[in-house]
C-alpha positions in Angstrom: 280.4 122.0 93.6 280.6 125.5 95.4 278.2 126.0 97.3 276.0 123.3 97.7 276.9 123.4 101.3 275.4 126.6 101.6 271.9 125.7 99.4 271.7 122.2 101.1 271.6 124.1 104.7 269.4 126.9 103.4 266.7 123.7 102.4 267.1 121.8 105.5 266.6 125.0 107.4 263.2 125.8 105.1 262.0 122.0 106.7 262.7 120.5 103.6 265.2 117.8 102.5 266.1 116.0 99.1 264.5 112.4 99.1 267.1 109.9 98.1 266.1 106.4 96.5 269.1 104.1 96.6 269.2 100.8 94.6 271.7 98.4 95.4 272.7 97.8 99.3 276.6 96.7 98.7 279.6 98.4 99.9 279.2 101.7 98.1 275.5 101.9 98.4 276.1 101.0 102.5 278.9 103.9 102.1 276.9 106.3 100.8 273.9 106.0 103.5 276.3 106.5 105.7 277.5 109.8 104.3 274.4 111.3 103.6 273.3 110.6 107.1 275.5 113.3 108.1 274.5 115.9 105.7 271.8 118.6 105.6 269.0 119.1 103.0 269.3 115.1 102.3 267.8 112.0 103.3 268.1 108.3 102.1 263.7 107.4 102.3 264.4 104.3 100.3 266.6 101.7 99.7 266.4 98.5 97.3 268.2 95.0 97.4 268.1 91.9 97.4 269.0 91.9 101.1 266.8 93.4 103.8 269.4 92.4 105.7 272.3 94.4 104.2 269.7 97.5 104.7 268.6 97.6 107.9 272.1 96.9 109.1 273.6 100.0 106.9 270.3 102.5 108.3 271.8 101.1 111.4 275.2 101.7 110.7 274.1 105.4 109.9 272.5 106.3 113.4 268.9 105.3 112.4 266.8 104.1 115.3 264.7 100.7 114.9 261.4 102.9 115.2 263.3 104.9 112.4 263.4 101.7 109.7 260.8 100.2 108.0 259.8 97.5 105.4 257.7 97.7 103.1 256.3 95.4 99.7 254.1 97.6 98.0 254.0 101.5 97.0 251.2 102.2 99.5 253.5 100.5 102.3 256.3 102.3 101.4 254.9 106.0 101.1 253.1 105.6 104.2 256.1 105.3 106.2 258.3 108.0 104.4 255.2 110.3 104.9 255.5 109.3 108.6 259.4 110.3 108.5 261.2 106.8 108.5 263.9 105.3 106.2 262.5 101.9 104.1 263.8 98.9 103.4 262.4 97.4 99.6 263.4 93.9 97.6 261.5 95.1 94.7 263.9 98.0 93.0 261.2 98.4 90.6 258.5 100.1 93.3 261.7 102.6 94.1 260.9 105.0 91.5 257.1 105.1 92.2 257.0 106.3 95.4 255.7 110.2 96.1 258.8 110.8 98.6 261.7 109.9 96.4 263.1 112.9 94.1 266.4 111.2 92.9 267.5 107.7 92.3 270.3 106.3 92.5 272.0 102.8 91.0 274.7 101.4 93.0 274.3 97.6 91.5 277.3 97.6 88.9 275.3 95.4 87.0 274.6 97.0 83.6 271.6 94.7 83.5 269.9 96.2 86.8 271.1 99.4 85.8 269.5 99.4 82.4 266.0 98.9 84.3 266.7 101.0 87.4 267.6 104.1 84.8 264.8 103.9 82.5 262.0 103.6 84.7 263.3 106.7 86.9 263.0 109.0 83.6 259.9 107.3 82.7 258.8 108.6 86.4 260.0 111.9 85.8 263.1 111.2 88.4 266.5 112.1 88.4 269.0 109.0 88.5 272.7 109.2 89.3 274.3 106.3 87.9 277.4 104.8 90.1 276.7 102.2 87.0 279.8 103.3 84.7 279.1 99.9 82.9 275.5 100.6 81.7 276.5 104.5 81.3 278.8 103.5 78.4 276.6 100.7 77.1 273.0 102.9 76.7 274.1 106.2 78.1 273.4 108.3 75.4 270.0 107.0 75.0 269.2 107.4 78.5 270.4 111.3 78.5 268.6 112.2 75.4 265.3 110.3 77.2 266.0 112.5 80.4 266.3 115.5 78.6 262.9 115.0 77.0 261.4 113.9 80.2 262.5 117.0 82.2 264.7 115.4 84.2 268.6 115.0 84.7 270.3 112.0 83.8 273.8 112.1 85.4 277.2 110.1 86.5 278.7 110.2 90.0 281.0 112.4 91.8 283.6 110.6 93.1 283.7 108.0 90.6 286.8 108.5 88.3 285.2 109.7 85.7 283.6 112.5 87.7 286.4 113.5 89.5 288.2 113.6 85.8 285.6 115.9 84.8 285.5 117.9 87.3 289.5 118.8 86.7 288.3 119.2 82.5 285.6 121.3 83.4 287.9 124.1 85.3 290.6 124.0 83.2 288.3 124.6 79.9 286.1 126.9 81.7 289.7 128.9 81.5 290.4 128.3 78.0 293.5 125.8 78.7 294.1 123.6 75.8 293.3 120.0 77.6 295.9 117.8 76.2 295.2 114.5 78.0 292.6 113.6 80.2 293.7 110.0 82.6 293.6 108.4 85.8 295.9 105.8 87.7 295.6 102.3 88.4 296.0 100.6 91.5 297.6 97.7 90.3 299.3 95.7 87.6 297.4 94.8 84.6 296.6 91.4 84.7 294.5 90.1 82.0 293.5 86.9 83.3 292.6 87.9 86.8 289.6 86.0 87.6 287.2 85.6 91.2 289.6 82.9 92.0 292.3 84.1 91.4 291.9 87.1 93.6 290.0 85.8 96.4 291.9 86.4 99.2 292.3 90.1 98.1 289.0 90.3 98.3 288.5 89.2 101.1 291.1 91.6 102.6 289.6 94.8 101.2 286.0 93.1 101.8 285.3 93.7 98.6 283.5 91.2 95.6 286.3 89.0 93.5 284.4 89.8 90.4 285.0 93.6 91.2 288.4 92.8 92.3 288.6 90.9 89.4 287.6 93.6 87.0 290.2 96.2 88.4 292.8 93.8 87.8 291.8 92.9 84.4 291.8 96.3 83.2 288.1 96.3 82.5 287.3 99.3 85.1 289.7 101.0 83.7 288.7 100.8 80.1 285.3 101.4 81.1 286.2 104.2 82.9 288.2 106.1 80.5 285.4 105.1 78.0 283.0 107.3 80.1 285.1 110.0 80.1 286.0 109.5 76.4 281.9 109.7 75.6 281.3 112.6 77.7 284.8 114.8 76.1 284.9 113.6 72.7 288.5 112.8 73.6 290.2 109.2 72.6 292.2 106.2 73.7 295.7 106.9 71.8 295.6 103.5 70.9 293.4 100.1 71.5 293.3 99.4 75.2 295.7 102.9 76.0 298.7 102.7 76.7 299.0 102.2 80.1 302.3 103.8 80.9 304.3 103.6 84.5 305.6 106.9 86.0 305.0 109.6 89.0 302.9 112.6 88.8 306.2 115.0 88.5 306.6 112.7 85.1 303.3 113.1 83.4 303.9 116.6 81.5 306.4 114.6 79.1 304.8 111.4 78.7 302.4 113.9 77.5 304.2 115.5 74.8 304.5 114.1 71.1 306.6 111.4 70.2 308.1 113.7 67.5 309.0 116.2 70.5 310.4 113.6 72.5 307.3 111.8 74.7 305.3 109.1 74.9 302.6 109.5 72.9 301.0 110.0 69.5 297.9 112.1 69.5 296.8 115.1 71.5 293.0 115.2 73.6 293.2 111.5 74.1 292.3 109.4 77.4 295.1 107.4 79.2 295.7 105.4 82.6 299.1 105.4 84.4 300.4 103.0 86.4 301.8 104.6 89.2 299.7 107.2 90.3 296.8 105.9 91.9 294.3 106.2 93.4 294.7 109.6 91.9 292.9 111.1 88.6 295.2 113.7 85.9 294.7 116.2 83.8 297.5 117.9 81.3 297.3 121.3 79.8 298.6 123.7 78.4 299.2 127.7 76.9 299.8 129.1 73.9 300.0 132.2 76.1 303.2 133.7 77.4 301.7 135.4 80.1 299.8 132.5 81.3 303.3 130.3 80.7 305.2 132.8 83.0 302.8 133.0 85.3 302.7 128.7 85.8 306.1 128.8 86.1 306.3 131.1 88.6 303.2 129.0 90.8 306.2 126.1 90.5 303.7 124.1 87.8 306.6 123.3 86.0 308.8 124.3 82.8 306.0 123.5 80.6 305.1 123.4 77.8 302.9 120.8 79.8 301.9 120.9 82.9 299.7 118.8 85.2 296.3 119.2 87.8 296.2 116.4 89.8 294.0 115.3 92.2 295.3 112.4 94.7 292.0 111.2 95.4 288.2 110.2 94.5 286.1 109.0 97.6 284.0 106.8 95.0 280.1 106.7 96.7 280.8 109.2 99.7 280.8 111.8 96.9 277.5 110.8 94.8 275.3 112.7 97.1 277.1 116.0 95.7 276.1 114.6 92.3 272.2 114.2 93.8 272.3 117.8 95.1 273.7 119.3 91.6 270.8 117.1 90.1 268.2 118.2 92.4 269.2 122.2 92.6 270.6 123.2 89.7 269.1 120.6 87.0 272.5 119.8 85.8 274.5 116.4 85.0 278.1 116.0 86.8 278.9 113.8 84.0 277.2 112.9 81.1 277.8 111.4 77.2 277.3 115.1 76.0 279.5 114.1 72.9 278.0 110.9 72.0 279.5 107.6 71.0 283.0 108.4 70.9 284.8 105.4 72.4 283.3 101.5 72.8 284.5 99.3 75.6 284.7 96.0 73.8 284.5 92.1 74.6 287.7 89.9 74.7 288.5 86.5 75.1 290.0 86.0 78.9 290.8 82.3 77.6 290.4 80.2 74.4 286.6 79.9 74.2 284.8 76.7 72.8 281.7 76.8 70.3 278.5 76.3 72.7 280.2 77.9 76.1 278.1 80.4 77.8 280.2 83.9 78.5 279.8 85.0 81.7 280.5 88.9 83.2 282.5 91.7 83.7 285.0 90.6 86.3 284.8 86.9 85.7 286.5 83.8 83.9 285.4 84.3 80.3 286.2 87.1 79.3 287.4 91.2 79.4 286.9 94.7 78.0 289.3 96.9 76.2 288.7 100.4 75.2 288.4 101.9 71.2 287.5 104.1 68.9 283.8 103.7 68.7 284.0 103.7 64.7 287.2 101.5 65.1 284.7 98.9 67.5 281.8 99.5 64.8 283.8 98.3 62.0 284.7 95.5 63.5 281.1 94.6 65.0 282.6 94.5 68.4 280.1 93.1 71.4 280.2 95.7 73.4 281.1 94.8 77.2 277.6 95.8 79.1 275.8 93.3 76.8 277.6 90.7 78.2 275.5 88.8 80.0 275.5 84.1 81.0 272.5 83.7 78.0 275.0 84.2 75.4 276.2 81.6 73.7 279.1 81.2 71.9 278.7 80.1 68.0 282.3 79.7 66.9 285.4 78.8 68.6 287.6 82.4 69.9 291.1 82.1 70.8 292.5 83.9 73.7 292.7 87.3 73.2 290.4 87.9 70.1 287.9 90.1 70.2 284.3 88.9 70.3 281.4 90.5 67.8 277.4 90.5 67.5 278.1 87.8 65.0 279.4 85.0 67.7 276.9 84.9 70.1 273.5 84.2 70.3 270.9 84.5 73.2 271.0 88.1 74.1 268.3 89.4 72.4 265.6 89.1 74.8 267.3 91.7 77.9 266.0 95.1 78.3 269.9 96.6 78.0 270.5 94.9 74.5 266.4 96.2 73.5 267.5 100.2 75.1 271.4 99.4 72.9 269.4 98.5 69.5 267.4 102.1 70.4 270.5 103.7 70.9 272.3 102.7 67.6 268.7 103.9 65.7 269.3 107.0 67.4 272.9 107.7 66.9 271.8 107.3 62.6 269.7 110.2 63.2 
């Protein structure tokens, strides 16, 4: 990201100023507004929800002025009054990516759903899109890049999402020729499989947040998701199904790095991990074959080696993503993307025993849960991948506890635009 400071001054000095389209008015979207407010060279025109409410009161929020705001229901509405220099306030998220002011899009919603449609009609409109949508990223992402790169425009993930931050440590150290042993981030909390929105209300309520997000951090489906991104944009792989999830500080990581057969934790090298105990920060190991470059870590007080960890103890989630709008918009290139592919699949498991006829719900609610594989190991088993989840599917078999859920034992999700852009997406990937 150097320099962006610099180029984003240099436009806002030539009158100019990136026009920002944000879908999804919750608490990262409302953060994000917020931040970009006090940029240069950037400017939320539009934003889309459900809420006018939640909107106007995050322009607000930002130092907008009420003469500054608008609302608008059509395209001819809305373009009027970005022309005119004020901020609008939309319920339909399809107009966002029609209107002449807006040069990126963004998807805030979390819902891979709304992310699916948001996404495809800003290539379609020859847009760029940021996804803070990790869930339809690992779901259709590959699809969507290859469809941005043949519409001209850049299909990306977020900075300060985990994943970004992540690749943003890979993309030093390989840019140096380090060999990247592990790539993982830490988890805020205990793994608790059968967290559900009631079970963690009150913490949400505490941190403000939705229980079904709450919900899905506890679970360990953020996680998986997560490290699934990662995974698709590295071509590195969960060690085992679900990682390993291993507890330790950052001064421990270089050994629970190393082999089992050399006395650590693990089996495989270039694989994706989360630790508990190191959160909210994200981890890279790596390492030398080079004595030089050994000497010289040592001497910097990296450590003994032959590991040795870059760490970074934070990711400022949304606040960030407007440094993933101005790489998109200057230099026509992704923060992260699925540049390798299908490489790991975030899969559907049963939260509780599940009766023949029950609907399955969402990510981060009572039915059910995602766990991270192989993508060939998911495939073989015709695993139901975690974005298609969705409340039309119905279950056609009884599924204990636990077991993982396939194609095969549910019905009813045929007709969604995600599952139509996921059966694209598997045509593509025979290619």
């Amino acid at each position: 990201m150097l320099g962006v400071n610099r180029e984003l001054k240099q436009l806002q000095e030539s009158g100019k100023h990136i026009g920002v389209g944000l879908v999804g008015a919750g608490q990262m979207g409302r953060g994000m507004i917020s931040q970009i407010a006090s940029m240069n060279g950037m400017k939320v025109v539009a934003t889309a929800d459900i809420n006018l409410d939640s909107i106007t009161s995050a322009y607000r929020n930002a130092g907008l002025e009420e003469a500054d705001i608008a609302t608008a229901e059509n395209k001819e509405d809305a373009d009027k009054a970005i022309a005119e220099g004020r901020s609008v306030a939309l319920t339909d998220a399809g107009l966002m990516s029609e209107l002449d002011g807006v040069d990126v899009v963004v998807d805030a919603t979390g819902v891979p759903e709304v992310g699916a449609s948001v996404a495809i009609k800003a290539i379609e409109n020859k847009k760029h899109i940021v996804m803070l949508n990790v869930e339809a990223d690992i779901t259709i992402g590959y699809y969507l890049y290859r469809l941005a790169e043949e519409n001209g425009v850049i299909y990306t993930g977020s900075a300060g999402d985990e994943p970004g931050a992540i690749m943003e440590l890979y993309d030093f150290a390989d840019a140096l020729g380090f060999d990247v042993v592990a790539l993982g981030k830490g988890k805020n909390n205990p793994l608790n499989l059968e967290a559900n929105p009631d079970s963690v209300k009150e913490v949400a309520k505490e941190k403000g947040s939705s229980p079904k997000m709450i919900a899905s951090f506890q679970d360990g489906t953020k996680t998986m998701v997560e490290m699934n991104a990662v995974a698709n944009a590295t071509g590195y792989v969960p060690d085992i199904p679900g990682m390993h999830g291993f507890s330790g500080g950052v001064k421990d990581l270089p050994e629970i790095f190393r082999l089992e057969a050399d006395g650590g934790k693990v089996q495989n090298k270039y694989i994706v991990e989360y630790i508990n105990g190191v959160a909210p920060g994200v981890f890279i190991i790596i390492a030398s074959d080079k004595e030089e470059v050994n000497a010289e870590l040592k001497y910097l007080s990296m450590g003994p080696g032959p590991n040795y960890v870059l760490y970074r103890p934070y990711h400022l989630t949304s606040l960030e993503t407007p440094l993933s709008i101005a790489k998109a918009y200057l230099s026509g290139t992704p923060t992260i993307a699925p540049y390798k592919g299908m490489v790991a699949e975030t899969v559907t498991v049963a939260k509780i025993d599940l009766k023949k006829g029950d609907h399955l719900d969402s990510i981060g609610g009572y039915t059910v849960y995602g766990q991270v594989y192989k993508y060939e190991e998911a495939k073989a088993q015709d695993a139901l991948p975690i974005g298609l989840v969705n409340s039309n599917l119905v279950l056609q078999r009884d599924i204990a506890k636990g077991e993982v859920i396939t194609y095969a034992d549910v019905e009813g999700g045929e007709s969604s635009l995600i599952w139509e852009l996921r059966r694209k997406q598997d045509e593509l990937l025979k290619k």
